[in-house]
VEXDREN-2710 file (C-alpha; in Angstrom, 1 decimal):
% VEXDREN-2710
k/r/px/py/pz
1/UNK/77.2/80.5/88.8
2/UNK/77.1/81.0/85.0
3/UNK/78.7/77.6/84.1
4/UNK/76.7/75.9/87.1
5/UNK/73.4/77.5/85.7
6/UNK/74.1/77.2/81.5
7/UNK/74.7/73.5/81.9
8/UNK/70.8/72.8/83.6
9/UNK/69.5/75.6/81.3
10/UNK/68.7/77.9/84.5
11/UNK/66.6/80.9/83.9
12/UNK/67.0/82.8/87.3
13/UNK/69.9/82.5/90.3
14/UNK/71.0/85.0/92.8
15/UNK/74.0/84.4/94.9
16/UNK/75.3/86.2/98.3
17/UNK/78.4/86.2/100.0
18/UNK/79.5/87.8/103.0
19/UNK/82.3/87.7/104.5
20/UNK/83.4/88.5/108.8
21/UNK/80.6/90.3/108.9
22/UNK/80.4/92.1/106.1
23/UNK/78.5/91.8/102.7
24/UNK/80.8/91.4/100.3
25/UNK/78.6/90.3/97.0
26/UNK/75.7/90.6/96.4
27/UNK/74.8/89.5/92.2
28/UNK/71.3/88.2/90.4
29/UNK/71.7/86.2/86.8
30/UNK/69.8/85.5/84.2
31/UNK/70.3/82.8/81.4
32/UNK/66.7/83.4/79.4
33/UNK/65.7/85.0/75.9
34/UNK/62.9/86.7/78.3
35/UNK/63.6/90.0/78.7
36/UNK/61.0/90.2/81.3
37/UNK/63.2/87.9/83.3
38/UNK/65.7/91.1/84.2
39/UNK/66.1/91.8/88.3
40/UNK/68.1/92.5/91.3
41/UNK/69.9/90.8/94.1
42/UNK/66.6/91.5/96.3
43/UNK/64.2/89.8/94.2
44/UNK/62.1/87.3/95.7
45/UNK/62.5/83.4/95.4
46/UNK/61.1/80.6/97.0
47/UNK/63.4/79.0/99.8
48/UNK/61.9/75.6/100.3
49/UNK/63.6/74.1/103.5
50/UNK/65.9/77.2/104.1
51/UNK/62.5/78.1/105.9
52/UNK/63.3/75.6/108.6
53/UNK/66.5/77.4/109.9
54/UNK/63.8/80.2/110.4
55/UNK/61.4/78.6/112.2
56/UNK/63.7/76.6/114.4
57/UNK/65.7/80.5/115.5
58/UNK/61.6/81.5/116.1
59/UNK/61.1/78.4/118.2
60/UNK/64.3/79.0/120.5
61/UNK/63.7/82.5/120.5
62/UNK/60.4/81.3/122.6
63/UNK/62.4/79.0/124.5
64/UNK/65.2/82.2/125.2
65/UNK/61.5/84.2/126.3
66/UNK/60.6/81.8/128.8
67/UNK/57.4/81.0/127.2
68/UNK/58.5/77.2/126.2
69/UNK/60.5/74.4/127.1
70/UNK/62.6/72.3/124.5
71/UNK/61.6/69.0/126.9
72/UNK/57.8/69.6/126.6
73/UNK/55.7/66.4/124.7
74/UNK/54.4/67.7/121.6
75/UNK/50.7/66.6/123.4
76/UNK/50.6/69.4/125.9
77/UNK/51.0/72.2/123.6
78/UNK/49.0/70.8/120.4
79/UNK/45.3/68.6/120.4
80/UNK/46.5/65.6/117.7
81/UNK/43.2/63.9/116.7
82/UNK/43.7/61.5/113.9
83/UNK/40.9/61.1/111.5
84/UNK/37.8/58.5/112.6
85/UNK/38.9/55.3/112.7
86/UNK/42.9/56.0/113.0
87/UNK/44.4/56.2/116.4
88/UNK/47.2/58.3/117.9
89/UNK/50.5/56.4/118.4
90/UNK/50.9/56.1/121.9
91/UNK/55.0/57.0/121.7
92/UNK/53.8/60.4/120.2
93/UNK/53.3/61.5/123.8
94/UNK/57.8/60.9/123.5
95/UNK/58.3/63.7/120.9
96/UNK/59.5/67.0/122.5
97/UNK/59.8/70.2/121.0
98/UNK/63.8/69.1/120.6
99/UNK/63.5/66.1/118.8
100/UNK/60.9/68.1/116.3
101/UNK/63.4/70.4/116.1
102/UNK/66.1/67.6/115.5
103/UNK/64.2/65.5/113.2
104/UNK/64.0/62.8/115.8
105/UNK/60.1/62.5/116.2
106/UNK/59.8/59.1/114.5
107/UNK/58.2/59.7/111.5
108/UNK/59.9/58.5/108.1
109/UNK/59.2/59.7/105.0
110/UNK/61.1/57.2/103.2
111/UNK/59.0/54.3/105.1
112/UNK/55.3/55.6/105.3
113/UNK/55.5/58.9/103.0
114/UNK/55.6/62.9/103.6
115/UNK/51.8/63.9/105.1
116/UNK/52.4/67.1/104.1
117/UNK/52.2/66.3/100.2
118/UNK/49.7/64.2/100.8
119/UNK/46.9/66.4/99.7
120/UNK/44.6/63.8/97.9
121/UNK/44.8/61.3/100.8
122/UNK/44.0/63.6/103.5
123/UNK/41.1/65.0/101.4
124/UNK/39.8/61.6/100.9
125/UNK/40.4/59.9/104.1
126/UNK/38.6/63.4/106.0
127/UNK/36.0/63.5/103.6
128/UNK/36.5/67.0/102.5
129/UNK/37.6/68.7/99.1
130/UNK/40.5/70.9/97.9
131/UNK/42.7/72.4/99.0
132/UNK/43.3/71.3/102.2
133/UNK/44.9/73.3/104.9
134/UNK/47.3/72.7/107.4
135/UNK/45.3/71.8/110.4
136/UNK/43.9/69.3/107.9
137/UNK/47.1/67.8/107.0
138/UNK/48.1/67.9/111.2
139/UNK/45.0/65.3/111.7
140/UNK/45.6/63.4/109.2
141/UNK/49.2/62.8/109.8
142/UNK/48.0/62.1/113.7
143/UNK/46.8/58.9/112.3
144/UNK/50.1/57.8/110.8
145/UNK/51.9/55.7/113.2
146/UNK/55.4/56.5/114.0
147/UNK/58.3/54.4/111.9
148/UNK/61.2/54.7/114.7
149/UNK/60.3/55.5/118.8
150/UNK/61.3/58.9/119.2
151/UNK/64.4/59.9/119.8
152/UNK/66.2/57.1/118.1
153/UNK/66.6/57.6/114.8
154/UNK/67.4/60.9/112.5
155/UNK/64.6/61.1/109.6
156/UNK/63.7/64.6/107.8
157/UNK/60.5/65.2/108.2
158/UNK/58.1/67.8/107.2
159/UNK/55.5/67.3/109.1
160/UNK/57.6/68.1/112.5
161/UNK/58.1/71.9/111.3
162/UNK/54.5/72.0/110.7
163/UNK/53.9/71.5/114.1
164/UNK/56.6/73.7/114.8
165/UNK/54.9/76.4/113.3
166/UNK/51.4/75.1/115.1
167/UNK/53.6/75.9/118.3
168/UNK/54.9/79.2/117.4
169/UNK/51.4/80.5/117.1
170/UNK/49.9/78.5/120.4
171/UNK/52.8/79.8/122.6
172/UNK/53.1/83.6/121.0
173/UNK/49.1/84.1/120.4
174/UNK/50.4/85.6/116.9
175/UNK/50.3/84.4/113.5
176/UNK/53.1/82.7/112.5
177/UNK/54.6/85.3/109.5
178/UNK/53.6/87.8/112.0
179/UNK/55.5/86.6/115.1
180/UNK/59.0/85.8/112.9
181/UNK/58.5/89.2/111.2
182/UNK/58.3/91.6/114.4
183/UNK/60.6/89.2/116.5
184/UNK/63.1/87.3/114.1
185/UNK/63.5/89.1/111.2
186/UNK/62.9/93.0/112.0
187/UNK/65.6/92.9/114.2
188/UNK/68.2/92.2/111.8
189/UNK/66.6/95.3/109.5
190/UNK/64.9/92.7/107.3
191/UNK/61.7/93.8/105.6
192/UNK/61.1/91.8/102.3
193/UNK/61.1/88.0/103.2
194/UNK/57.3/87.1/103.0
195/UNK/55.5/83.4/102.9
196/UNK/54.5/82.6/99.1
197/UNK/51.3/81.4/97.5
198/UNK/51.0/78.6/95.3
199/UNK/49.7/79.9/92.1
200/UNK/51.1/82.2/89.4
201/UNK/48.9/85.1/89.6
202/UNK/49.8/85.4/93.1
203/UNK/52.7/86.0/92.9
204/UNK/54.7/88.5/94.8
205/UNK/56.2/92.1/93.4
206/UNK/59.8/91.1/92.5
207/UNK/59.4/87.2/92.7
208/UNK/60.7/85.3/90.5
209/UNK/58.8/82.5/88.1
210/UNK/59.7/78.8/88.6
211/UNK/60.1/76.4/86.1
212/UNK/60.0/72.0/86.0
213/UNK/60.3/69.7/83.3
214/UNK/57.5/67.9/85.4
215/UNK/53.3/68.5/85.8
216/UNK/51.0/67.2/87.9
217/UNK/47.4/67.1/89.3
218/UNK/46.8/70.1/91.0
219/UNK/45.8/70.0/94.6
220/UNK/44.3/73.4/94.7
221/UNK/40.7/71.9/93.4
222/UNK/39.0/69.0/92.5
223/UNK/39.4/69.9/88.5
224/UNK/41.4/67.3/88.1
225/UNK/43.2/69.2/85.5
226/UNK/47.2/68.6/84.8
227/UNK/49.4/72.3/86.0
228/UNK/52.8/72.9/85.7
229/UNK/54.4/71.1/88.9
230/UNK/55.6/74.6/91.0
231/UNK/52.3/76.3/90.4
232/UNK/49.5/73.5/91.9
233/UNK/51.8/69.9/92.5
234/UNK/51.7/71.3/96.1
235/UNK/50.0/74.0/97.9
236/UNK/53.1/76.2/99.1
237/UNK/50.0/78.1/101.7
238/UNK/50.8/74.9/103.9
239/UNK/54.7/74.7/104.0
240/UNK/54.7/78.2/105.9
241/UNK/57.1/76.7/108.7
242/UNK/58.4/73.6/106.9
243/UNK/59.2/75.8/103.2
244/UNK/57.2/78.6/102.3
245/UNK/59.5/81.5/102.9
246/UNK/60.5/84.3/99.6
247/UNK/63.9/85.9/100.2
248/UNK/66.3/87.2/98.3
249/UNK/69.9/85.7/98.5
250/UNK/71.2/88.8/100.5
251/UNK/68.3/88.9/102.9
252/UNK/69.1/85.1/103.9
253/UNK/72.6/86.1/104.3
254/UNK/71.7/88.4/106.6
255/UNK/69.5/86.3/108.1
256/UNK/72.8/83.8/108.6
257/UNK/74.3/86.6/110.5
258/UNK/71.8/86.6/113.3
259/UNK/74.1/83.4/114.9
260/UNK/77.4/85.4/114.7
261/UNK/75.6/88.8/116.7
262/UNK/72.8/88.6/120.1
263/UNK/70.3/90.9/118.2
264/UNK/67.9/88.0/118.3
265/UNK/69.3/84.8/120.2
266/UNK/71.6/85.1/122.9
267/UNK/75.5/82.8/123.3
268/UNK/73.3/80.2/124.8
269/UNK/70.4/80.0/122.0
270/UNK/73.4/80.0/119.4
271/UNK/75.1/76.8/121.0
272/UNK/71.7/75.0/121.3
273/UNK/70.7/75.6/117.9
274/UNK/74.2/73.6/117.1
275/UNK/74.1/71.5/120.0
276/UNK/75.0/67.7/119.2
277/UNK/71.3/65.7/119.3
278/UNK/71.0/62.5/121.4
279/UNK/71.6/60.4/118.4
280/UNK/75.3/61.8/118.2
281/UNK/77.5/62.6/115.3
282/UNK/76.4/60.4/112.2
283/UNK/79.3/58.1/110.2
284/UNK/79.4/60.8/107.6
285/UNK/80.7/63.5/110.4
286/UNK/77.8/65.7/110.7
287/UNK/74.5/65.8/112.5
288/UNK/71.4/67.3/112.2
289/UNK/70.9/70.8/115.0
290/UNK/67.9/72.5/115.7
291/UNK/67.3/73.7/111.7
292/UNK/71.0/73.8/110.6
293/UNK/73.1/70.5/109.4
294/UNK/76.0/70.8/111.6
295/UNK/79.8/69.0/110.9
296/UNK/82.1/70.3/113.4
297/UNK/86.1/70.8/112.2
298/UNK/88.6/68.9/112.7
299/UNK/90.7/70.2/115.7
300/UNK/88.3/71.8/117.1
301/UNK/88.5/75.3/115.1
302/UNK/84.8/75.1/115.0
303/UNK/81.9/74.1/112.4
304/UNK/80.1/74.2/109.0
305/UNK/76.5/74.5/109.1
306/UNK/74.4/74.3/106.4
307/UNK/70.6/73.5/105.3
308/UNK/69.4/73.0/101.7
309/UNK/66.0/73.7/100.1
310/UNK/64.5/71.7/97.0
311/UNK/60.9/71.4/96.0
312/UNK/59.5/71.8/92.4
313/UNK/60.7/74.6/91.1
314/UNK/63.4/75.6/93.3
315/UNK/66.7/74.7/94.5
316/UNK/68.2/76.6/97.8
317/UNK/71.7/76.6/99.5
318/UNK/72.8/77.9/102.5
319/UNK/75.8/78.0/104.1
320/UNK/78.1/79.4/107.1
321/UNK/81.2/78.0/107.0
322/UNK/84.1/78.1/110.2
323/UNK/86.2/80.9/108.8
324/UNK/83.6/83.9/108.9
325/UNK/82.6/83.3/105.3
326/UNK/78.6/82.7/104.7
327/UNK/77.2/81.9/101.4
328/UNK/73.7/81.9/100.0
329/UNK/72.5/81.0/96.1
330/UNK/69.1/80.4/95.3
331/UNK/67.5/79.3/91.7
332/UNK/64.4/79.0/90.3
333/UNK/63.9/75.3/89.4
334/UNK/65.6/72.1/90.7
335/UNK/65.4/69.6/87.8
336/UNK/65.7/69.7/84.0
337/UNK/66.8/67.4/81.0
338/UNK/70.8/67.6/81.7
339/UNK/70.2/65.3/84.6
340/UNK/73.1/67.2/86.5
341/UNK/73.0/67.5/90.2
342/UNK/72.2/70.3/91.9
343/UNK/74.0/69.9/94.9
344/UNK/77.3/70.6/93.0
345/UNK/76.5/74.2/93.8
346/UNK/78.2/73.7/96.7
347/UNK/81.6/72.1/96.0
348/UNK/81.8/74.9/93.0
349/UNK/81.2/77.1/95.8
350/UNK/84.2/76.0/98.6
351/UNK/86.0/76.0/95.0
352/UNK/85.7/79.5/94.5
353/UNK/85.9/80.7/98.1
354/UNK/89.3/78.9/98.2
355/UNK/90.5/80.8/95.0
356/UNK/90.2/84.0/96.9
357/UNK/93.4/85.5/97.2
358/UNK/92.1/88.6/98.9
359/UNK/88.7/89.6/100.2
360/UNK/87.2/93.4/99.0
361/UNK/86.9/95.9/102.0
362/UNK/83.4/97.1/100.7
363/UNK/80.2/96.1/103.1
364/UNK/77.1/96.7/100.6
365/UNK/74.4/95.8/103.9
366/UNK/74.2/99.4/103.5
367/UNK/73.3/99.4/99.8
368/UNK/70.5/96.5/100.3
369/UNK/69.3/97.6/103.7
END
């Protein structure tokens, strides 16, 4: 962690690790001359896509309730009006909760863009100003037609946990923070985790500030006026079920538990969260579940599941790997000058696990819970 964050000039990192069960580390760094920058291994950080595991565990949770069906179209449970003038594809009416959940919905952000960052378009194209909000954003990505027919091609895509999160609310009648706090998180004796909000002085107690080499236009007004890219290039307010989570490293370890334990999914949830999609294995091993990257082990001795989380001003790992050992590290920015990867967190990371000769007997759940 210290070599991995000295080399991109990283002012803030946490990093949990837990091992059958138990927590076994649980550490917070700090590479800055800002004394103010001092905290814990429970301060707050943005999680980016780390949310998704979360929303997909409050999805099947629904499904585990009886109160939804993975097979249902998308159209029955959500009203998609594209803007005047735009049309709704016809195939839409083919994505099911599932292949939302999968990534399968037909939608490609590398072929007709992300809606969800696409605050200036869908303020211009619906005549309104900024911000826009997330029903905003649903309309105007109902006009986008789809790239791929559902179901036949894996592409990441935002805007299908956005309407994740739109189904969460319809099905439970409850907010969406609300309903994964009482039903998803509270279980496992989590209390922190909270959704963010975009700008500075918003911030949360404990949270951490983000940093980018980058600015940008802010989306939060009409000003016009340039903003350091973590605190306006986006509204975080809209990626509540796509990215807007805060944790702390040791809460989303915990949170990684919930699969090994029924204190929120049942053995049946669990296997369909990691469930092989219709698409199949991919020629790099792995597949995508329902919120989890899944590559299963060779002979059979089970899987590694994983998600990451990047957006402006923070870069998110999480992983569970086959042998009992989970892993989370989190970091305050995603880019700088060095032009390093991020992603080498996680080879450093199998690295260091491998090193371990023998593993502490200590659980500290009980000191951070």
């Amino acid at each position: 962690m210290k070599k991995f964050m000295q080399e991109r000039s990283i002012s803030a990192g946490q990093l949990a690790v837990s091992y059958k069960g138990r927590l076994v580390f649980g550490r917070s760094y700090a590479w800055t001359d800002d004394e103010k920058l001092r905290f814990g291994p429970t301060a707050l950080f943005r999680i980016a896509s780390l949310s998704k595991s979360i929303t997909a565990t409050a999805v099947n949770l629904l499904v585990q309730q009886g109160k939804l069906k993975l097979s249902t179209p998308v159209t029955e449970l959500l009203e998609l009006n594209p803007p005047e003038g735009e049309k709704l594809d016809p195939r839409v009416s083919e994505i099911t909760v599932r292949r939302l959940l999968q990534h399968l919905a037909g939608w490609d952000r590398d072929i007709s863009g992300d809606a969800t960052f696409e605050n200036f378009a869908t303020a211009k194209q619906l005549g309104v100003g900024l911000p826009v909000g997330i029903d905003q954003i649903i309309r105007y990505g109902a006009g986008k037609p789809l790239d791929h027919d559902p179901g036949t091609k894996y592409a990441y895509c935002n805007y299908g946990y956005m309407l994740l999160g739109k189904i969460v609310e319809k099905v439970s009648g409850q907010p969406f923070e609300a309903f994964v706090k009482k039903n998803v998180l509270s279980p496992m004796g989590i209390t922190r985790m909270r959704q963010g909000r975009t700008l500075a002085e918003h911030r949360a107690p404990t949270e951490v500030p983000y940093f980018s080499q980058y600015t940008s236009t802010t989306v939060m007004d009409d000003s016009g006026k340039k903003v350091p890219l973590p605190y306006g290039g986006f509204r975080l307010e809209n990626f509540e079920a796509t990215g807007g989570w805060l944790s702390s490293a040791v809460d989303m370890v915990r949170f990684a538990s919930l699969f090994d334990s029924t204190k929120v999914l049942n053995a049946a949830s669990v296997k369909r969260t990691f469930a092989e999609p219709e698409t199949g294995i991919n020629s790099n091993g792995y597949y995508y579940g329902m919120g989890w990257l899944v590559r299963p082990v060779s002979g059979g001795s089970g899987m590694n599941t994983w998600h990451d989380g990047s957006m402006g001003g923070t870069f998110a790992y999480m992983v569970r790997q086959y042998n009992g050992i989970s892993w989370v590290a989190l970091f305050n920015q995603r880019d700088d000058k060095s032009g390093k990867s991020y992603y080498d967190i996680d080879s450093s990371m199998w690295d260091a696990i491998r090193s371990v000769k023998s593993w502490p007997s200590h659980d500290l759940y009980d000191k951070y819970f």
